[in-house]
C-alpha positions as CSV (number, residue, x, y, z in Angstrom):
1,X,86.6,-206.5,-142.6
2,X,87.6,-202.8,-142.5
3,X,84.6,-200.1,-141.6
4,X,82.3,-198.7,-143.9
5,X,83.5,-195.1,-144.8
6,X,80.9,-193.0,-142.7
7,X,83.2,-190.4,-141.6
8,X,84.3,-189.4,-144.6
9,X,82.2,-186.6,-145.1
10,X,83.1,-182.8,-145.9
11,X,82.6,-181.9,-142.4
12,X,81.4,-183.7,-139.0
13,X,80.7,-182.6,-135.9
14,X,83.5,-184.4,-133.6
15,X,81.5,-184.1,-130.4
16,X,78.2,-185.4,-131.9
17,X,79.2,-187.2,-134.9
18,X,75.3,-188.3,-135.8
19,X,74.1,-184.9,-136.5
20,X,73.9,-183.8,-139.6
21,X,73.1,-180.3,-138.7
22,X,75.3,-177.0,-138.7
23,X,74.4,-173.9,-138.0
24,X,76.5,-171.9,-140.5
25,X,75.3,-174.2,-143.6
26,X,72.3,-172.2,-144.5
27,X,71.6,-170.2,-147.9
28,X,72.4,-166.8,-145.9
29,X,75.8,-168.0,-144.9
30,X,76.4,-169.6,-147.8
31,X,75.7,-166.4,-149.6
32,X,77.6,-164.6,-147.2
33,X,81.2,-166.5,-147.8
34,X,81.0,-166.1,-151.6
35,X,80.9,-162.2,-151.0
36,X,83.7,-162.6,-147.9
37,X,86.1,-164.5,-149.8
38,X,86.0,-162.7,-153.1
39,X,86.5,-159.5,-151.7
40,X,90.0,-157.6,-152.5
41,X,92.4,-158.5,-150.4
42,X,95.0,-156.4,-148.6
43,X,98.7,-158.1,-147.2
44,X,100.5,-156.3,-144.8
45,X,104.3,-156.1,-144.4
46,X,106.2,-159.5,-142.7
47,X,105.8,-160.0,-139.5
48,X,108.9,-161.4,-137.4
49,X,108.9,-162.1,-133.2
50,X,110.5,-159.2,-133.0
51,X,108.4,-157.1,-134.8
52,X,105.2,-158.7,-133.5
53,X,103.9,-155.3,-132.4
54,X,103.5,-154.1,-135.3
55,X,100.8,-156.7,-135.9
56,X,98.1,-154.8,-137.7
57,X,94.7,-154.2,-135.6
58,X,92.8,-153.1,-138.1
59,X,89.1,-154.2,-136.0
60,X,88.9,-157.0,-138.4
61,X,88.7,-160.7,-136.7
62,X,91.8,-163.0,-137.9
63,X,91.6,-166.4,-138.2
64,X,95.0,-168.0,-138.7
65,X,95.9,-171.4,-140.5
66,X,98.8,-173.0,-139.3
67,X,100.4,-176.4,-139.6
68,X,102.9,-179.1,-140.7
69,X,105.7,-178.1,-143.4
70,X,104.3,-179.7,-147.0
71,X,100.4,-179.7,-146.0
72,X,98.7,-177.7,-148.2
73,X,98.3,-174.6,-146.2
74,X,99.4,-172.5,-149.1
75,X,97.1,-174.0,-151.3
76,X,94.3,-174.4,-148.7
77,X,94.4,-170.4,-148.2
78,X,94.7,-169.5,-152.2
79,X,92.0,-171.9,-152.8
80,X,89.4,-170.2,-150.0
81,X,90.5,-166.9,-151.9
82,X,89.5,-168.6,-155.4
83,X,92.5,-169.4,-156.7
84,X,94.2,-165.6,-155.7
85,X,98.0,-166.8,-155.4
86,X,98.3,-164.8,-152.3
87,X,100.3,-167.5,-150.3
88,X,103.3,-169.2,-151.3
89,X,104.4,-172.8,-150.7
90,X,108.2,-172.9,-149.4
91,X,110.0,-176.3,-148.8
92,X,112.5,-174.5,-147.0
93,X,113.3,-174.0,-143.4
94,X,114.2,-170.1,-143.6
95,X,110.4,-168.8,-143.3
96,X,109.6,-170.0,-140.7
97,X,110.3,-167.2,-138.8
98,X,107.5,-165.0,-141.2
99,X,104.4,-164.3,-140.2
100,X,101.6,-163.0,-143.3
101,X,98.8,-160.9,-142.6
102,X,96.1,-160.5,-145.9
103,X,92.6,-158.4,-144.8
104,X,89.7,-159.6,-147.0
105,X,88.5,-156.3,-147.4
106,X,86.3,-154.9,-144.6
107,X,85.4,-158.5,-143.3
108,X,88.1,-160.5,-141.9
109,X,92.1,-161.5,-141.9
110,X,94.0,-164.3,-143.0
111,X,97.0,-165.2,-140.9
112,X,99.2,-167.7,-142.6
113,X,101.6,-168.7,-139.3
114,X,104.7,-170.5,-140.3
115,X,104.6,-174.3,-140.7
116,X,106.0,-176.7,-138.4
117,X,107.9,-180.1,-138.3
118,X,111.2,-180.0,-140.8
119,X,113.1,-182.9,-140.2
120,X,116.5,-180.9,-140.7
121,X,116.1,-177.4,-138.9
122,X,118.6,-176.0,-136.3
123,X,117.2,-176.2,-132.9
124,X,117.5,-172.3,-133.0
125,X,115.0,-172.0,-135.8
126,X,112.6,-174.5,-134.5
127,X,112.7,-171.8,-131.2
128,X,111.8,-169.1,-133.5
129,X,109.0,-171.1,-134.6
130,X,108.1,-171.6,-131.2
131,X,108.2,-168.0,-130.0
132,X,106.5,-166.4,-133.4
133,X,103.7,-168.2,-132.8
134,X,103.2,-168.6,-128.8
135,X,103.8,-164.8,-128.9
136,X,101.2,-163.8,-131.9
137,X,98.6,-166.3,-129.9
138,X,99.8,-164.2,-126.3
139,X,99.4,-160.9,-127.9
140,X,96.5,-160.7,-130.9
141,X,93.1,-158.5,-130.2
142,X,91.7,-160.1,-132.6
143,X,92.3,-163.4,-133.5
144,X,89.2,-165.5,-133.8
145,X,89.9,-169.0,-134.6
146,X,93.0,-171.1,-135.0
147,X,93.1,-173.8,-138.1
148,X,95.1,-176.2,-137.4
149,X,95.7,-178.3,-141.1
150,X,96.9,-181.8,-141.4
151,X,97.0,-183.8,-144.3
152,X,94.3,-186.4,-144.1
153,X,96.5,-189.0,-145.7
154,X,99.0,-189.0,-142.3
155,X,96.7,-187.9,-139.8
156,X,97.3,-186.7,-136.4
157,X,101.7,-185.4,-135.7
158,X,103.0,-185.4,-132.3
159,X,103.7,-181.4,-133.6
160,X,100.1,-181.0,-134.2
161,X,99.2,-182.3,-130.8
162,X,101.7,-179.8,-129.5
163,X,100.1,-176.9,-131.4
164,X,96.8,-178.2,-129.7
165,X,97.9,-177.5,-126.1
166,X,99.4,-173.9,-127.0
167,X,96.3,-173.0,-128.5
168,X,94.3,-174.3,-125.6
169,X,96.9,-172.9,-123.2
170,X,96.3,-169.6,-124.8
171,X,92.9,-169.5,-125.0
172,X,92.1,-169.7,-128.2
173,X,89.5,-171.7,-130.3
174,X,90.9,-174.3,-132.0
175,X,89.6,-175.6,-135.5
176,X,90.9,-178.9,-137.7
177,X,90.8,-179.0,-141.4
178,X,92.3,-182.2,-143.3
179,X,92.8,-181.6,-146.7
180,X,94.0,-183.5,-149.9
181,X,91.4,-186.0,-149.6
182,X,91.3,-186.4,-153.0
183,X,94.5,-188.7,-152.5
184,X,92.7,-190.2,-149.5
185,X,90.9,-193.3,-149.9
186,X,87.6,-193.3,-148.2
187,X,88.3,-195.6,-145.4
188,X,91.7,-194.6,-144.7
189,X,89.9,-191.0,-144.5
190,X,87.2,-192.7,-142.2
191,X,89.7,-194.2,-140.4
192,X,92.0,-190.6,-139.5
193,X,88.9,-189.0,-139.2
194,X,87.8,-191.3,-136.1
195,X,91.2,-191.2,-134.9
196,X,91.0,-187.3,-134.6
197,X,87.4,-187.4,-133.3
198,X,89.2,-189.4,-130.6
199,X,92.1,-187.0,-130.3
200,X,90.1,-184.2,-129.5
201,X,87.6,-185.6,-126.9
202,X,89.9,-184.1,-123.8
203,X,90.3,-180.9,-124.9
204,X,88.3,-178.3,-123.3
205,X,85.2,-178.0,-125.8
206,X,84.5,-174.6,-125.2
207,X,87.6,-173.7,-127.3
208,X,87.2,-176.0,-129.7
209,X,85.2,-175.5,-133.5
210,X,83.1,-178.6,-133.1
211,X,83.3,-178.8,-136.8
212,X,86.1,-180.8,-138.6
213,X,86.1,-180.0,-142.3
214,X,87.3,-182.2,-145.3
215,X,88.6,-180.4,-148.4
216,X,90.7,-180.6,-151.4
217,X,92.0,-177.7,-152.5
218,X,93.5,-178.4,-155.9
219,X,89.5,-180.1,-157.0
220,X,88.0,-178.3,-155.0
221,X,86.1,-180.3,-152.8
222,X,84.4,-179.1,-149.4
223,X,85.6,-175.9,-150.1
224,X,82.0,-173.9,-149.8
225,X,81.1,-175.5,-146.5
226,X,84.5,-174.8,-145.6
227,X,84.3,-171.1,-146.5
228,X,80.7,-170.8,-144.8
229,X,81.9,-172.4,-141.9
230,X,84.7,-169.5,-141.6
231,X,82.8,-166.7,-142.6
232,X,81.2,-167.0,-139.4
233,X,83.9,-164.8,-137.7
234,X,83.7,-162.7,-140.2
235,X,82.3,-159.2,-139.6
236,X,78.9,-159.6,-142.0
237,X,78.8,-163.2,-140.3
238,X,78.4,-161.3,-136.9
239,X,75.9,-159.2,-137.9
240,X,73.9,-162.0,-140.0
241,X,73.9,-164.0,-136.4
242,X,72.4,-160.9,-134.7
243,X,70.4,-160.3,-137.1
244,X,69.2,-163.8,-137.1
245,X,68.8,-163.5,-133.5
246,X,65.9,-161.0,-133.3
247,X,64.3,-162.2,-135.8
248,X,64.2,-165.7,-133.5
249,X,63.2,-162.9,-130.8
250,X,60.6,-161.2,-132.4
251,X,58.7,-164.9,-133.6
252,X,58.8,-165.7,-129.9
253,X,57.1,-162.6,-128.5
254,X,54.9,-162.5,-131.3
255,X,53.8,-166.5,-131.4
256,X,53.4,-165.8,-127.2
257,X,51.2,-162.7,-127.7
258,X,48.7,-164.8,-130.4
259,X,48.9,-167.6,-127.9
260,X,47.8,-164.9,-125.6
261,X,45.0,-163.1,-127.5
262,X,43.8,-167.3,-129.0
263,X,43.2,-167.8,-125.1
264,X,41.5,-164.8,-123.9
265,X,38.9,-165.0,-127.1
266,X,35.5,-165.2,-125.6
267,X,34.4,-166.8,-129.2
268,X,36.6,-170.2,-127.8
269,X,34.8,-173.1,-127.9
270,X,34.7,-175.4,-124.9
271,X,36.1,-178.9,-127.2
272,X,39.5,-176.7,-127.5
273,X,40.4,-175.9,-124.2
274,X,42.7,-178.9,-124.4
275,X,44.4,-177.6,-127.2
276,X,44.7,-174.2,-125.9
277,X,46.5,-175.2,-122.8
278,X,49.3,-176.1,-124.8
279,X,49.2,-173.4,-127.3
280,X,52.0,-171.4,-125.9
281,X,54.1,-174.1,-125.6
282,X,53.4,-175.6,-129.1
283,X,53.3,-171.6,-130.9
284,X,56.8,-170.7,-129.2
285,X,58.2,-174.4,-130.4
286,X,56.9,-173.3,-133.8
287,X,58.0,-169.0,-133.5
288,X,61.5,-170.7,-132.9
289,X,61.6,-173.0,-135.4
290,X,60.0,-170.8,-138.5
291,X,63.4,-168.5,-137.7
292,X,65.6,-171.4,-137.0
293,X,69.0,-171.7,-140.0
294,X,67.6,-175.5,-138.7
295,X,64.9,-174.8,-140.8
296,X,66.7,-175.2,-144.2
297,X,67.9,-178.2,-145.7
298,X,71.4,-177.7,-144.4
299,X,72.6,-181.1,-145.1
300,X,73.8,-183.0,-148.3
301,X,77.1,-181.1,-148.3
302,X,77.5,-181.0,-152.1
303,X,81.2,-182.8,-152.0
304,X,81.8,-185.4,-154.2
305,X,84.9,-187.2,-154.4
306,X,84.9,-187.8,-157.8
307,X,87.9,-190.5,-157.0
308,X,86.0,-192.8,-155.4
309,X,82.7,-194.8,-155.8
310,X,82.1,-196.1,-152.6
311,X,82.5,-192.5,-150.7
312,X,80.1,-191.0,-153.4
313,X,77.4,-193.6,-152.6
314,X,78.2,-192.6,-148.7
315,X,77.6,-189.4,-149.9
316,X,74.2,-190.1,-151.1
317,X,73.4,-192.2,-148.3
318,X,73.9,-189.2,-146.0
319,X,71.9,-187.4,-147.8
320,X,68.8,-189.9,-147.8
321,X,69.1,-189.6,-144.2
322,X,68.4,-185.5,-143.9
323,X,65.7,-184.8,-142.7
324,X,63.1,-183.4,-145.4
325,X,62.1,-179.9,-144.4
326,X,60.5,-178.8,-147.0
């Protein structure tokens, strides 16, 4: 009897698969990647190895998408755009030796590296590949995050595993996105799911997005959280986090300072003391949590695969299992 589908979910964490809790899907994030990803965007001229320093360093983070010939990449990036056509699919060889920049206004870069894997490509071009993208991971300032997209129908290449331990070897942070699950059944999608949960267990985790995202681009589907997970690098996204930050700060010092004044008050009773003797504890556990992103109801991911039944009712299974924090 084959598993029931509980990986197939818009995104999971891979070193914690159980929680249902991110960060980055909160209303002010959320909010944050509409306005990132819909803002003009800006290519710059190809980039080639031997031009790679003229890479533009603009002060804007990059995040760069990368992966197997035929993916989706192309699609994956227009569609995080909304559908701009700033990417083009090519099912030849020739490109790739090209390198695309495309700023999203004053927040962020795009980086579409060339894909890997063609079955009939000189050796020499599959060098270039090889020393385009080992040299644009040596020598960006500002290269944030690396995406690396497989299509969650195949799962996990030997080329992807390769592209795992240059990133690492860089290091660089390394994110997974599988997309076309709308041609994925639900198990098979649990299935490659678990299998890349497994795959990335001995990588060093400090340069690894714990986050594996689910999309399809063409419907649509996990597309926001994808977006919100990304806009995290982006320059608002650093500024909401520090933001977010001192407000955490300032709850603290000020739940500590009416802990404070609650236990110097001469009009305390004797039958509280107990109470009191915990208050700081208990006023800081809820200073932190008022200001927590926790503190929204940050799961039911909103992604339903329309194609299948059974990963719809996983989907609202999931969701009976947040946590009410209203």
């Amino acid at each position: 009897m084959r598993p029931a589908p509980k990986f197939a979910r818009p995104w999971i964490n891979v070193f914690n698969p159980q929680d249902a809790k991110a960060p980055w899907w909160t209303p002010p994030y959320r909010e944050l990647s509409q306005r990132v990803f819909r803002k003009p965007v800006s290519a710059h001229p190809v980039i080639v190895y031997d031009t790679l320093h003229r890479l533009p360093d603009m002060g804007l983070p990059q995040i760069c998408m990368v992966g197997h010939s035929n993916v989706g990449k192309s699609s994956l990036i227009n569609a995080l755009v909304f559908g701009k056509e700033i990417a083009r699919p090519s099912k030849e060889p020739g490109r790739t030796r090209h390198l695309f920049v495309f700023d999203l206004g004053d927040e962020m870069s795009l980086v579409d590296l060339p894909g890997y894997g063609f079955a009939k490509v000189a050796p020499s071009l599959r060098d270039q590949w090889i020393k385009l993208t080992q040299g644009y991971l040596d020598v960006s300032t500002s290269l944030k995050r690396v995406v690396c997209v497989i299509d969650s129908k195949g799962g996990i290449s030997k080329e992807d595993l390769a592209l795992w331990d240059r990133v690492q070897g860089a290091g660089r942070e390394l994110m997974v996105v599988m997309t076309k699950v709308d041609l994925c059944h639900a198990v098979d999608l649990h299935e490659n799911v678990t299998e890349l949960i497994a795959a990335l267990q001995p990588l060093d985790k400090d340069l690894v997005w714990p986050w594996v995202h689910a999309v399809s681009a063409e419907h649509d589907l996990g597309m926001r959280e994808l977006r919100a997970s990304l806009a995290v690098e982006s320059i608002g996204g650093r500024m909401l986090a520090r933001a977010m930050a001192r407000r955490e700060a300032e709850a603290i010092r000020a739940g500590e300072a009416g802990a404070r004044a609650l236990a110097s008050s001469p009009r305390a009773s004797t039958e509280n003391q107990a109470y009191r003797g915990g208050g700081r504890r208990s006023v800081r556990k809820f200073a932190s949590a008022a200001s927590s992103p926790f503190m929204f109801n940050i799961f039911a991911p909103d992604l339903n695969f329309h194609a299948h039944s059974d990963l719809q009712r996983q989907m609202s299974e999931s969701r009976s299992l947040a946590p009410n924090q209203e």
